[in-house]
PDB file of N, H, CA, C and O in Angstrom:
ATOM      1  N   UNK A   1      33.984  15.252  -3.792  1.00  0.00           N
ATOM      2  CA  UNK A   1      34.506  15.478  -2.461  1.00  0.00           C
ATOM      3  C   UNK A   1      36.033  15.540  -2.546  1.00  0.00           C
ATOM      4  O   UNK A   1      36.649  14.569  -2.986  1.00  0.00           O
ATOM      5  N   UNK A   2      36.686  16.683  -2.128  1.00  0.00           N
ATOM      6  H   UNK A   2      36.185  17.472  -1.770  1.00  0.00           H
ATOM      7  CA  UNK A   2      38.394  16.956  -1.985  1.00  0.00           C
ATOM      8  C   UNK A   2      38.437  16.217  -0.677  1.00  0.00           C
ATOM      9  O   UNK A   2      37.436  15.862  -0.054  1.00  0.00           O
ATOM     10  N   UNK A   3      39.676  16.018  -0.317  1.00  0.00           N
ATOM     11  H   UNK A   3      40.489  16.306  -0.823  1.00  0.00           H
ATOM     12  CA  UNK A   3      40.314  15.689   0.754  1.00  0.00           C
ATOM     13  C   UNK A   3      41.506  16.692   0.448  1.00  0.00           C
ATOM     14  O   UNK A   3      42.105  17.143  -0.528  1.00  0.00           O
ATOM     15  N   UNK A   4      41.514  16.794   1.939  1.00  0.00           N
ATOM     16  H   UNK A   4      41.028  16.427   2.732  1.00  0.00           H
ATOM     17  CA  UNK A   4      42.677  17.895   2.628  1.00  0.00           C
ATOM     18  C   UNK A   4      44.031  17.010   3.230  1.00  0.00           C
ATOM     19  O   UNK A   4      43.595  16.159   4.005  1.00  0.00           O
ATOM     20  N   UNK A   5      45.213  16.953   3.146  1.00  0.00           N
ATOM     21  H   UNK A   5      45.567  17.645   2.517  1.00  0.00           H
ATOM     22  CA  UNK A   5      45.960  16.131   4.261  1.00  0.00           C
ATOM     23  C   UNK A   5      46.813  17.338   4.501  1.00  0.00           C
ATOM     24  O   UNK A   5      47.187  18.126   3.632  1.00  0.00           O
ATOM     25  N   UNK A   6      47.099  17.393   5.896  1.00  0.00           N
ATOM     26  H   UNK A   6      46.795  16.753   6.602  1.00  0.00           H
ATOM     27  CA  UNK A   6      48.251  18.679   6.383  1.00  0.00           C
ATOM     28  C   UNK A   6      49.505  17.535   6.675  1.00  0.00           C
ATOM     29  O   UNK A   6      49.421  16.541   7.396  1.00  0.00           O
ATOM     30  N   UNK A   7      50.687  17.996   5.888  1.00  0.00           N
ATOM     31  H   UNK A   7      50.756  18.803   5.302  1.00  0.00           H
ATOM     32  CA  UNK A   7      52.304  17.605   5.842  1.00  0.00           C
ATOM     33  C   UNK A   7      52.339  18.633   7.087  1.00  0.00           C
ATOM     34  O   UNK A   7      51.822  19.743   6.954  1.00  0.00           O
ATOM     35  N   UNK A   8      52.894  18.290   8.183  1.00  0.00           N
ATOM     36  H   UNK A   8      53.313  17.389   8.292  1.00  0.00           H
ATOM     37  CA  UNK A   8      53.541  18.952   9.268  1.00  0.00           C
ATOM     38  C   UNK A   8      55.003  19.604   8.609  1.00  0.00           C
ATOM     39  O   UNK A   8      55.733  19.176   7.715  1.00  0.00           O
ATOM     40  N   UNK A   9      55.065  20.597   9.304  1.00  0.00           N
ATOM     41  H   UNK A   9      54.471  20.944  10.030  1.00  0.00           H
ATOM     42  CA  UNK A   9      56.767  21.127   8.714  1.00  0.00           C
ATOM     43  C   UNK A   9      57.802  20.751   9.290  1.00  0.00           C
ATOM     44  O   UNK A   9      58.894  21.112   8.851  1.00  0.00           O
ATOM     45  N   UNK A  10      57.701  19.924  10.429  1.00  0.00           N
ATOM     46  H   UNK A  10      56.814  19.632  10.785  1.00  0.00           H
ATOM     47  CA  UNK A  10      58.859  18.943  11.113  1.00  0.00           C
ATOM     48  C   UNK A  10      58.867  17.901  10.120  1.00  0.00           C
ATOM     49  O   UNK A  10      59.983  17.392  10.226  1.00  0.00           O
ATOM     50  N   UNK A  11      58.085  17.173   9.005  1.00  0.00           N
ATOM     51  H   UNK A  11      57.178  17.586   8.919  1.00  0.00           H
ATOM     52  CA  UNK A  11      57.958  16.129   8.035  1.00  0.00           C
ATOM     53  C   UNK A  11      59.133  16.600   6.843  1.00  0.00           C
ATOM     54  O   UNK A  11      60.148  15.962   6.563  1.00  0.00           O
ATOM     55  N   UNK A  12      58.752  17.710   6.324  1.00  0.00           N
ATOM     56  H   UNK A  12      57.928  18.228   6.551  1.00  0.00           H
ATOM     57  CA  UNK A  12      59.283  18.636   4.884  1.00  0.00           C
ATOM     58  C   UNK A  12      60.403  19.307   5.492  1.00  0.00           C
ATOM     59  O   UNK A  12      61.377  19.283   4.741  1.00  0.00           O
ATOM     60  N   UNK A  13      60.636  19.962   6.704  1.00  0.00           N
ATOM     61  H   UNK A  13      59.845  19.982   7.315  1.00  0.00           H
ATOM     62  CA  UNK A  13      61.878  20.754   7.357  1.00  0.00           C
ATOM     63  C   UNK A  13      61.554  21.883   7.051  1.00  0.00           C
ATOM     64  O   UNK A  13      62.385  22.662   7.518  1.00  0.00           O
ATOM     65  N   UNK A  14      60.522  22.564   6.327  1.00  0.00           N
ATOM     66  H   UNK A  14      59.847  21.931   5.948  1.00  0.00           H
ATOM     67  CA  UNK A  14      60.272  23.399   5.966  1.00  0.00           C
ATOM     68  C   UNK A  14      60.454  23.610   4.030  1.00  0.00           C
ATOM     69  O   UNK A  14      60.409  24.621   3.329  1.00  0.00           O
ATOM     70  N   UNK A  15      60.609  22.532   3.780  1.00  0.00           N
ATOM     71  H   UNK A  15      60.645  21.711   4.349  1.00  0.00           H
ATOM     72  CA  UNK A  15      60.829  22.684   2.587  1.00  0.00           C
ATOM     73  C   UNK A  15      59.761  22.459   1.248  1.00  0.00           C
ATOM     74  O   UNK A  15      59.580  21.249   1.384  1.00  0.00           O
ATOM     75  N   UNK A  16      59.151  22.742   0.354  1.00  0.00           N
ATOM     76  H   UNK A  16      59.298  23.725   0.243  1.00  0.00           H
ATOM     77  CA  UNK A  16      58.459  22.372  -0.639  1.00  0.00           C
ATOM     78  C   UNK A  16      58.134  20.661  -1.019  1.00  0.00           C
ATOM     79  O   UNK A  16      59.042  19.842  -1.161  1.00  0.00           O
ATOM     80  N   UNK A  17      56.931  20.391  -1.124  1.00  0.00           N
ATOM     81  H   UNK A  17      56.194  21.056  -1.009  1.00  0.00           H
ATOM     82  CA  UNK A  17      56.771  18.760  -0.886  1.00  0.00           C
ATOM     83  C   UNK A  17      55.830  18.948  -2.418  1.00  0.00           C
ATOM     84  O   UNK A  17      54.935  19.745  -2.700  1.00  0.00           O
ATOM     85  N   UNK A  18      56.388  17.994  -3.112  1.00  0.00           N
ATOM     86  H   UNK A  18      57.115  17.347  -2.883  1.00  0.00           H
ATOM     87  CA  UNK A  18      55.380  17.969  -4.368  1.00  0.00           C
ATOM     88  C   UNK A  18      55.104  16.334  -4.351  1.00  0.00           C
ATOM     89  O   UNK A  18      55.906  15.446  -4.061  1.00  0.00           O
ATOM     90  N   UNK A  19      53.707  16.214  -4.756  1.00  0.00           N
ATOM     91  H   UNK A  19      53.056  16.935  -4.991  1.00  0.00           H
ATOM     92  CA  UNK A  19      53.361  14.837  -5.521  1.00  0.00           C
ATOM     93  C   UNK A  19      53.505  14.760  -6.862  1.00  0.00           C
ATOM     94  O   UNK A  19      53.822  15.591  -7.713  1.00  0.00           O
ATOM     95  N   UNK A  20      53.182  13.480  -6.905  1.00  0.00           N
ATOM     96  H   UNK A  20      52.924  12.805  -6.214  1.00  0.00           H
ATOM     97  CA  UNK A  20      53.844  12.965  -8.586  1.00  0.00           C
ATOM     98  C   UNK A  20      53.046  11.591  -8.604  1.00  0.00           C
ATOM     99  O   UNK A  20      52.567  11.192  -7.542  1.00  0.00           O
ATOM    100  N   UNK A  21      52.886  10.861  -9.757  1.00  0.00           N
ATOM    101  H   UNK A  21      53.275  11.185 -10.619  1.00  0.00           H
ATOM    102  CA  UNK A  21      52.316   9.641  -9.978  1.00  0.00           C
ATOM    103  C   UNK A  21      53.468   8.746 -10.098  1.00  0.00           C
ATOM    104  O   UNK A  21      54.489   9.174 -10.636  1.00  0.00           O
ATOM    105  N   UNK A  22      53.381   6.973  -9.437  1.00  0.00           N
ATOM    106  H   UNK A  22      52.552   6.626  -9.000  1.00  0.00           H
ATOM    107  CA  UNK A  22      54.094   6.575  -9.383  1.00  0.00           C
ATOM    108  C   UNK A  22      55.555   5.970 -10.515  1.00  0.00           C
ATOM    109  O   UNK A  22      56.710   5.590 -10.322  1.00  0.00           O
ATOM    110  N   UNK A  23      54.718   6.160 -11.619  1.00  0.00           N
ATOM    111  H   UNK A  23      53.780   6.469 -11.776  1.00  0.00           H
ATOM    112  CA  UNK A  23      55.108   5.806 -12.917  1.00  0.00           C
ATOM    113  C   UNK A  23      55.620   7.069 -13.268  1.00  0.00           C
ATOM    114  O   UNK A  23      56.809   6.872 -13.522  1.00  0.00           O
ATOM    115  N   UNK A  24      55.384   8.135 -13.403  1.00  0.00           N
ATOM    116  H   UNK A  24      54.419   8.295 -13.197  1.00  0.00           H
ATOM    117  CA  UNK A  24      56.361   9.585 -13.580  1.00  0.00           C
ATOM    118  C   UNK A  24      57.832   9.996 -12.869  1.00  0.00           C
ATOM    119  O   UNK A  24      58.844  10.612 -13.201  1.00  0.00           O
ATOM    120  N   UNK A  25      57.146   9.017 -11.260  1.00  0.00           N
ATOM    121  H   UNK A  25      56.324   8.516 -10.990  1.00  0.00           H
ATOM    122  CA  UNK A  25      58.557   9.197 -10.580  1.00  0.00           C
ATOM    123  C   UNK A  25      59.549   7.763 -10.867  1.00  0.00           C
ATOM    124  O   UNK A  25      60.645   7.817 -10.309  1.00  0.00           O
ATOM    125  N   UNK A  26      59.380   7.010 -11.351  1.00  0.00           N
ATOM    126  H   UNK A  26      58.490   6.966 -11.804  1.00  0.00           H
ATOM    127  CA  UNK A  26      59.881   5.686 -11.677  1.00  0.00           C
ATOM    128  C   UNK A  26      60.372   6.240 -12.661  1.00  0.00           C
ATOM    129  O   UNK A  26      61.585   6.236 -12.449  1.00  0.00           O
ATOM    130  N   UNK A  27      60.111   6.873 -13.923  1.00  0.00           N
ATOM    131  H   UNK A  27      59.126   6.876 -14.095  1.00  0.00           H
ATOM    132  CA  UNK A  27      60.406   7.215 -15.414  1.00  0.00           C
ATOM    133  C   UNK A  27      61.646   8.131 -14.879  1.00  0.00           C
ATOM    134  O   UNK A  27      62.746   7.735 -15.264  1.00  0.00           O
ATOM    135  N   UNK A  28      61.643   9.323 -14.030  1.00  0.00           N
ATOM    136  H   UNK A  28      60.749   9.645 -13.717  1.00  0.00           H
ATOM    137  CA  UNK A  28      62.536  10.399 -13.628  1.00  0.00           C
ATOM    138  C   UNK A  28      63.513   9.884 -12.758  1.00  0.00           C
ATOM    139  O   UNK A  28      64.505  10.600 -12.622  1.00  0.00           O
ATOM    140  N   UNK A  29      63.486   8.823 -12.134  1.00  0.00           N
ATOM    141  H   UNK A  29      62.680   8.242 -12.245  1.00  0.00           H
ATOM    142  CA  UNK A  29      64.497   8.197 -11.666  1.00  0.00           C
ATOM    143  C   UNK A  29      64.982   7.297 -12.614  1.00  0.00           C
ATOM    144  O   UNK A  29      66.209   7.203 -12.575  1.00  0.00           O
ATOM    145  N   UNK A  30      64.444   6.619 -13.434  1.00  0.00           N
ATOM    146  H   UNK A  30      63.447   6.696 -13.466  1.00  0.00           H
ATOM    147  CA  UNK A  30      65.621   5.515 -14.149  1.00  0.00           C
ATOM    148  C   UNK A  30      66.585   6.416 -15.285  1.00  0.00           C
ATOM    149  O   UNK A  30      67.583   6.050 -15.905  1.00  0.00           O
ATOM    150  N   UNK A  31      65.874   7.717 -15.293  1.00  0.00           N
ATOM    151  H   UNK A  31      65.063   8.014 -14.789  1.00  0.00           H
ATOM    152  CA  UNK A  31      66.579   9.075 -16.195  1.00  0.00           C
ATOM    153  C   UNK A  31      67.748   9.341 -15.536  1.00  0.00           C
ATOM    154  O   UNK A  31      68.881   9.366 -16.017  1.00  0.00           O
ATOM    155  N   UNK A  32      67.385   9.554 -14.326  1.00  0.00           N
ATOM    156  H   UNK A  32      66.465   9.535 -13.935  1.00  0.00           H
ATOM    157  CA  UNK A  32      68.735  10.389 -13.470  1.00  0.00           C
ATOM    158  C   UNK A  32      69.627   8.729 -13.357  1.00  0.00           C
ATOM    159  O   UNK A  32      70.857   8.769 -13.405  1.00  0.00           O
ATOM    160  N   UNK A  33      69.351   8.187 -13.299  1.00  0.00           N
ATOM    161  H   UNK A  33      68.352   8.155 -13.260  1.00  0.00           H
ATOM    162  CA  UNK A  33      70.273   7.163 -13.097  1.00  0.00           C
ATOM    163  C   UNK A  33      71.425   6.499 -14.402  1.00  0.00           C
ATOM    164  O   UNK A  33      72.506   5.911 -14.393  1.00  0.00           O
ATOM    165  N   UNK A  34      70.463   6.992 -15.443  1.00  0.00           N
ATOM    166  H   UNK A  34      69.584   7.469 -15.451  1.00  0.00           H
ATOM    167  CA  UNK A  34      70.739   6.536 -16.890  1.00  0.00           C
ATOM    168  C   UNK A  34      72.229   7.712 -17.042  1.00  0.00           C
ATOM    169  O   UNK A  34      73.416   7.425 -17.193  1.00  0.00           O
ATOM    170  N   UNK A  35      71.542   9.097 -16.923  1.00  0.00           N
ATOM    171  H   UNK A  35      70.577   9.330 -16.800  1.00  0.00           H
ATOM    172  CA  UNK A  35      72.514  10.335 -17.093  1.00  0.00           C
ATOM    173  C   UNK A  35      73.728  10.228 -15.703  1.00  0.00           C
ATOM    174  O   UNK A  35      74.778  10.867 -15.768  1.00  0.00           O
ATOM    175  N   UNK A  36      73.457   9.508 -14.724  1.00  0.00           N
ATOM    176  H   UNK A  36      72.604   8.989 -14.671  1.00  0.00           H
ATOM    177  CA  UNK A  36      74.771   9.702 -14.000  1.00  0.00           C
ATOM    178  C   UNK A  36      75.621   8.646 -14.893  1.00  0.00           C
ATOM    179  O   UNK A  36      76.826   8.829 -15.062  1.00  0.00           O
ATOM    180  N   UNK A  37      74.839   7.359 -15.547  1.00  0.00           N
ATOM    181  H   UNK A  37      73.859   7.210 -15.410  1.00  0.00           H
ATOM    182  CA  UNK A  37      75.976   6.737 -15.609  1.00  0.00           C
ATOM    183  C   UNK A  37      76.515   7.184 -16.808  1.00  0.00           C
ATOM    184  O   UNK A  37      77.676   6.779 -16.748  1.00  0.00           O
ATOM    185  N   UNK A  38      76.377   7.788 -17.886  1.00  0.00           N
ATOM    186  H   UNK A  38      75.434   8.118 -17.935  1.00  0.00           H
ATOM    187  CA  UNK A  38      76.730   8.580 -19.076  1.00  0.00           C
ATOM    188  C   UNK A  38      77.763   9.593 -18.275  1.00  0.00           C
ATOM    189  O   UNK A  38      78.942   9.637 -18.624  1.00  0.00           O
ATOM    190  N   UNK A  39      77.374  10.234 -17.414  1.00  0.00           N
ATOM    191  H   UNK A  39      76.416  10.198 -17.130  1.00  0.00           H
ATOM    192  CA  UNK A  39      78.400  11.396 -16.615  1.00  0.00           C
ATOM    193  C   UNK A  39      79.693  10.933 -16.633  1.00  0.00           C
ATOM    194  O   UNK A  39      80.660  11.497 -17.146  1.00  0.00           O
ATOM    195  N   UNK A  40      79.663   9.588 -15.887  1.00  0.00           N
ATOM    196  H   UNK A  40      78.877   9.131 -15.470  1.00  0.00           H
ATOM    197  CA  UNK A  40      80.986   8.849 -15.439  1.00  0.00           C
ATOM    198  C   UNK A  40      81.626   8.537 -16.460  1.00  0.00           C
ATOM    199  O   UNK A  40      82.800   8.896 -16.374  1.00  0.00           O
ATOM    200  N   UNK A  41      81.292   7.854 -17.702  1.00  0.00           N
ATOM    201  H   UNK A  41      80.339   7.562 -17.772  1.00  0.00           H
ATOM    202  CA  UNK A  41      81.593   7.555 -18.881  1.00  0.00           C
ATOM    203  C   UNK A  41      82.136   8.337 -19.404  1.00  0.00           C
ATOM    204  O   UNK A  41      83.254   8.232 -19.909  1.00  0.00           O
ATOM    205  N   UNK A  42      81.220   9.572 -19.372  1.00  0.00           N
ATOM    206  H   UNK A  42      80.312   9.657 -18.962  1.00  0.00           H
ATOM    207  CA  UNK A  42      82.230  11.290 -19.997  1.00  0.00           C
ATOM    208  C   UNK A  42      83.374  11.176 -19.044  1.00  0.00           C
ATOM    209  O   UNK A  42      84.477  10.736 -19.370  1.00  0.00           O
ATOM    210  N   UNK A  43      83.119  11.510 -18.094  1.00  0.00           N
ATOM    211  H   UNK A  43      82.223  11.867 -17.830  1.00  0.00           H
ATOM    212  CA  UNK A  43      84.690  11.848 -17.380  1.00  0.00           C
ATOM    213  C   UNK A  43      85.829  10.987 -17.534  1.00  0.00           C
ATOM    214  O   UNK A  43      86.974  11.407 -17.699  1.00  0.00           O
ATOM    215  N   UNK A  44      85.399   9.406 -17.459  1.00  0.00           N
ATOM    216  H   UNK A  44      84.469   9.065 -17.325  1.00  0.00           H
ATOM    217  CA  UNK A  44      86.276   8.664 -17.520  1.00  0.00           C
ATOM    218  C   UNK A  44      87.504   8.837 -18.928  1.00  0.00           C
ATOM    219  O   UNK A  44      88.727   8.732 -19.019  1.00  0.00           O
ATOM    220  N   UNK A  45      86.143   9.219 -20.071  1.00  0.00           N
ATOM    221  H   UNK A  45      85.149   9.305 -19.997  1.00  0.00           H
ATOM    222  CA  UNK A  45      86.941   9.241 -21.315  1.00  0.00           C
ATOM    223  C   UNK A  45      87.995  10.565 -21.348  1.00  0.00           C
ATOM    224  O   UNK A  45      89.085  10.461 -21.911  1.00  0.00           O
ATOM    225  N   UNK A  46      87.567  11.823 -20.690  1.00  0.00           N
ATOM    226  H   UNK A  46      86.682  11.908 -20.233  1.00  0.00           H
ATOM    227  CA  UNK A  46      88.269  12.598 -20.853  1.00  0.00           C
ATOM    228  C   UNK A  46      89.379  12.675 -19.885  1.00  0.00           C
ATOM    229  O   UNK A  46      90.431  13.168 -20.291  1.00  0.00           O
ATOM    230  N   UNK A  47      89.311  12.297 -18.767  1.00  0.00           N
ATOM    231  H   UNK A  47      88.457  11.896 -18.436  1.00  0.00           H
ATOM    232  CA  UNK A  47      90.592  11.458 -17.891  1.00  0.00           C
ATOM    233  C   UNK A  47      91.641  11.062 -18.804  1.00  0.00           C
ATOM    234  O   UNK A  47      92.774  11.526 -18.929  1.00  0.00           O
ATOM    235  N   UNK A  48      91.045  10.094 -19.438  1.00  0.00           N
ATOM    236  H   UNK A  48      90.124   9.717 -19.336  1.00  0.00           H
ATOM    237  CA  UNK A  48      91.837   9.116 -20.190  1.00  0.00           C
ATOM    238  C   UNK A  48      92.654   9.989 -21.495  1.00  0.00           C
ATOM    239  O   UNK A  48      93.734   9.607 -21.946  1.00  0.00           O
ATOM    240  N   UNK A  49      92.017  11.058 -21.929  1.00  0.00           N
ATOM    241  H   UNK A  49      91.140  11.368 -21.563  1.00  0.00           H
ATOM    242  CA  UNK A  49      92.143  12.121 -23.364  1.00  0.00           C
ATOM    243  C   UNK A  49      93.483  12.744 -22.673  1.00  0.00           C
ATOM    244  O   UNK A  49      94.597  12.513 -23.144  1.00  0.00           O
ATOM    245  N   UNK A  50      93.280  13.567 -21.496  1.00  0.00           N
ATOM    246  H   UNK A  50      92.375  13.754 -21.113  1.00  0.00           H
ATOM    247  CA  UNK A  50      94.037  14.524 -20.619  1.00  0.00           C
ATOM    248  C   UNK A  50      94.978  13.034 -20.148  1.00  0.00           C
ATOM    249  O   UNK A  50      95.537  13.452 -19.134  1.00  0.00           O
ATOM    250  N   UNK A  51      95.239  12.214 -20.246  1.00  0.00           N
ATOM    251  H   UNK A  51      94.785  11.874 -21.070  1.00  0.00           H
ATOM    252  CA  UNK A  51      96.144  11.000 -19.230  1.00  0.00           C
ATOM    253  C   UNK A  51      97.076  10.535 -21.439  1.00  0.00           C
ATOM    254  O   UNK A  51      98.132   9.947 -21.675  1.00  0.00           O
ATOM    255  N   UNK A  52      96.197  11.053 -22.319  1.00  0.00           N
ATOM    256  H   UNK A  52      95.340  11.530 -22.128  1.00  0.00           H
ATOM    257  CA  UNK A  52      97.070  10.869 -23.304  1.00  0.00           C
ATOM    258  C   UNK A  52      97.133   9.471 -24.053  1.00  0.00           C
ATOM    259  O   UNK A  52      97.752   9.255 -25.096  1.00  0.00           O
ATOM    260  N   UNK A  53      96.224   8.377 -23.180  1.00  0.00           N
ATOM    261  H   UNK A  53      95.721   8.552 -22.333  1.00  0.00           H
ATOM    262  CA  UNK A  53      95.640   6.996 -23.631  1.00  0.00           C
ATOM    263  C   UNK A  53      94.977   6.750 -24.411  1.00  0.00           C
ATOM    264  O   UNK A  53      94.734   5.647 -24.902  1.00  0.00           O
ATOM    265  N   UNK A  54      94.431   8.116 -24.739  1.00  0.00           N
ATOM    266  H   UNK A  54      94.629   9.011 -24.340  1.00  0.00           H
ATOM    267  CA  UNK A  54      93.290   8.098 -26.174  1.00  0.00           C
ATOM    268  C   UNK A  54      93.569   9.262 -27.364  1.00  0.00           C
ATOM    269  O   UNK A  54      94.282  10.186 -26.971  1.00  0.00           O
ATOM    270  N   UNK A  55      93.131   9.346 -28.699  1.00  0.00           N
ATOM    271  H   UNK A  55      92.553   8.595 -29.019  1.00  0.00           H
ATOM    272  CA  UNK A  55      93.549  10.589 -29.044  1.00  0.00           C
ATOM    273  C   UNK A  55      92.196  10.599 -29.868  1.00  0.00           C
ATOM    274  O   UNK A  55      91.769   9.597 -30.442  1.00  0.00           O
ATOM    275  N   UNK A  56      91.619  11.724 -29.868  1.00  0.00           N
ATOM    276  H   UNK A  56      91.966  12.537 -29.401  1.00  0.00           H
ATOM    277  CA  UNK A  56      90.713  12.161 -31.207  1.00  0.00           C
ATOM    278  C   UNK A  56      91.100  12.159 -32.446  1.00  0.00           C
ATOM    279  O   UNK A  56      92.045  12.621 -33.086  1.00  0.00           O
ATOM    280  N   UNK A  57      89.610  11.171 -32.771  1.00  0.00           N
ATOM    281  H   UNK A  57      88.842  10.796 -32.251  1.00  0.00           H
ATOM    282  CA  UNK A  57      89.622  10.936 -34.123  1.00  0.00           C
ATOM    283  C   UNK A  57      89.011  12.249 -34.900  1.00  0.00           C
ATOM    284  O   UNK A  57      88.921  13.301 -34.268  1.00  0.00           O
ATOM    285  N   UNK A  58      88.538  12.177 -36.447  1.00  0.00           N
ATOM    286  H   UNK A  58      88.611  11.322 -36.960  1.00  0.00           H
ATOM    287  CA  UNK A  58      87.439  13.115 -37.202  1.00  0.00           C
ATOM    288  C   UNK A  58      86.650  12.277 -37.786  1.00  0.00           C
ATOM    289  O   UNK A  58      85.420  12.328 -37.760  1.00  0.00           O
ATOM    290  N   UNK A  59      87.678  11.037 -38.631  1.00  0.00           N
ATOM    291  H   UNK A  59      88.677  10.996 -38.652  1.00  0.00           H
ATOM    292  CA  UNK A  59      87.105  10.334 -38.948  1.00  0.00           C
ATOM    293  C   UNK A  59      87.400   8.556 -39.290  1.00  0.00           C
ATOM    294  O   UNK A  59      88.529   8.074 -39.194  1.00  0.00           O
ATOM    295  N   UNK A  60      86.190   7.747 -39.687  1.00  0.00           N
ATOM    296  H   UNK A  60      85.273   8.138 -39.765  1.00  0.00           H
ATOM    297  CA  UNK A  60      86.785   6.290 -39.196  1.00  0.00           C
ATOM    298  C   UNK A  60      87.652   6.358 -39.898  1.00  0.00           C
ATOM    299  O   UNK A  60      88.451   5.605 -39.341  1.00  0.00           O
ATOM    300  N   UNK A  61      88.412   6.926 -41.267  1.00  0.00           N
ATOM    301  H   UNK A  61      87.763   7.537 -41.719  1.00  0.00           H
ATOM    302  CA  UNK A  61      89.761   6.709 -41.739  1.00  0.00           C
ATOM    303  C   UNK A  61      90.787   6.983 -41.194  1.00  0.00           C
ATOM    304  O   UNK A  61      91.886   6.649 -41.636  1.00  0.00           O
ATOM    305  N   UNK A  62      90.560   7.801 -39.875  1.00  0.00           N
ATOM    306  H   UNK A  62      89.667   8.072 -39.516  1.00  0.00           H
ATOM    307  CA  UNK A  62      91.857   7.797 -39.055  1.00  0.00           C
ATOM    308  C   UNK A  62      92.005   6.835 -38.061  1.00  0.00           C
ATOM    309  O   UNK A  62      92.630   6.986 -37.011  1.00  0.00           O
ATOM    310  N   UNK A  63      91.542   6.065 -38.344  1.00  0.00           N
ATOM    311  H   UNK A  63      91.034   5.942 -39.197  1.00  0.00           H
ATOM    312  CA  UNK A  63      91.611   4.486 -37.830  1.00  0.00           C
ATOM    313  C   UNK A  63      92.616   4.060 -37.484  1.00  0.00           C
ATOM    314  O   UNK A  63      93.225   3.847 -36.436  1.00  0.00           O
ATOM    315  N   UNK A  64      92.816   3.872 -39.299  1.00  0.00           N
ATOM    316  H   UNK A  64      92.321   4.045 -40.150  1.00  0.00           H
ATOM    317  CA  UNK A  64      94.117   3.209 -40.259  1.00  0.00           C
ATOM    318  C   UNK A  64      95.204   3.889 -40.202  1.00  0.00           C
ATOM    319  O   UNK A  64      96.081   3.353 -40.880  1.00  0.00           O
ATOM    320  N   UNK A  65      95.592   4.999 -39.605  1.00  0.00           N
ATOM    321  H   UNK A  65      94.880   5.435 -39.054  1.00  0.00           H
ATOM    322  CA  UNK A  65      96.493   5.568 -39.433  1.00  0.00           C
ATOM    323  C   UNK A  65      97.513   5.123 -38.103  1.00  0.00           C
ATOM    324  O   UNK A  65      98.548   5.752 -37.881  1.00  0.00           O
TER     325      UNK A  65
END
């Protein structure tokens, strides 16, 4: 036996409504959350590259320099 449920389009706005299992959407959110905070991290460092506070290395022997 299927079951039918009708999403009204005042619910969606008219927009595409997908399901997902709760553990797929838990996994895809702690992702997007993981990659924003990596985002910030990038920017911050290259802020800091372009601000002249940091300089690129090649390698750990330019450490010691």
């Amino acid at each position: 036996m299927s079951t039918t449920i009708t999403i009204p389009k005042s619910v969606t706005h008219g927009d595409e409504l997908i399901i997902v299992r709760r553990e797929e959407y838990e996994g895809m959110h702690k992702h997007l959350k993981e990659m924003g905070i990596a985002l910030t991290k990038i920017a911050r460092g290259e802020k800091e590259l372009r601000e002249g506070k940091i300089k690129p290395i090649n390698s750990l022997s330019d450490l010691d320099k």
